[in-house]
N, C-alpha and C positions, 0 to 999 in steps of 0.2 A: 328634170328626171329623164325625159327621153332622150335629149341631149349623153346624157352622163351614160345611160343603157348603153347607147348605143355605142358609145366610146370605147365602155369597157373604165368607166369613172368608178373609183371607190365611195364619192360622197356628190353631192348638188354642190358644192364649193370647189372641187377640183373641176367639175365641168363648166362651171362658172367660169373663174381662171382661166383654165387650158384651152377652151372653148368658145370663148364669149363672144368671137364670132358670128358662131351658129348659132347661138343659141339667141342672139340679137336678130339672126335672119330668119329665125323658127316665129322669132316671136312677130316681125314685122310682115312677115308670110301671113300668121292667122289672125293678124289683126284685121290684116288688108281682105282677109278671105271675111272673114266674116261684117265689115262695114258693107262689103260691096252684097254680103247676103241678105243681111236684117237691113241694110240703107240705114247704119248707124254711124255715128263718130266717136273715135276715143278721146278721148282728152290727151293733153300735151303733155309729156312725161310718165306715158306710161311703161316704157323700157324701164324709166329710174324707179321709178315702185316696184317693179318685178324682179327688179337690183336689189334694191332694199328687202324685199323678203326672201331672196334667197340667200342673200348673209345671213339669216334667224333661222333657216334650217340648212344653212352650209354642212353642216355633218353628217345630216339627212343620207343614208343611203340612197343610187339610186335604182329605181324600180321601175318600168311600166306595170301600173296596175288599174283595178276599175277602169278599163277601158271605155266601156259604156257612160260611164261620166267624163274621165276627162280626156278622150281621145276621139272618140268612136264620130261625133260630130264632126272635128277637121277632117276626120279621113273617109267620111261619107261625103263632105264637100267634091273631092275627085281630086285627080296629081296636078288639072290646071292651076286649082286653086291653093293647093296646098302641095308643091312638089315637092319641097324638105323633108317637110315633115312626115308627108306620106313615107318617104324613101327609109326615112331613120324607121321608121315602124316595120318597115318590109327587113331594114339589114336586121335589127333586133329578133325578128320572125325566122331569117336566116342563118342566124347566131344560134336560135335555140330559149332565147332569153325572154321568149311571153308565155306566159302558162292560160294562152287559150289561140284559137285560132283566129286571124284574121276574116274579116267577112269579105 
């Protein structure tokens, strides 16, 4: 979803596609942000499952939204930890495209 925001994607499937890139480095970013916070490990294959569900809402518009649930933790981690992603939420904020203010 943040990925595709930030693009300017019409669906989670076209950012997937166009993007999978970033959106492989968004996701490798807060994994690694968050193992090194909670001293967790993911399991192996977690990019392919986040693959796999986002073909099941590849239509899915995308949105930042509910920041407070699914944002608001990487991007209180700080930009060491989370530099992507933080970044894509600041262009999205400079787009015009969150309907609330960044903290």
């Amino acid at each position: 979803m943040l990925v595709g925001t930030a693009k300017e994607c019409k669906s989670v499937g076209q950012a997937s596609e166009e993007y999978r890139d970033i959106v492989e480095a968004v996701v490798n970013e807060l994994t690694a942000a968050v193992c090194a916070k909670e001293g967790i490990e993911f399991p192996d294959g977690t990019m392919a499952r986040l693959a796999a569900y986002t073909d099941v809402v590849a239509d899915f518009p995308c949105a930042v939204k509910e920041f407070q649930w699914r944002n608001q933790y990487f991007f209180d981690l700080g930009d060491d930890a989370c530099p992507t992603h933080n970044g894509l939420l600041r262009d999205c904020a400079e787009k015009g495209f969150l309907g609330f203010e960044l903290p």
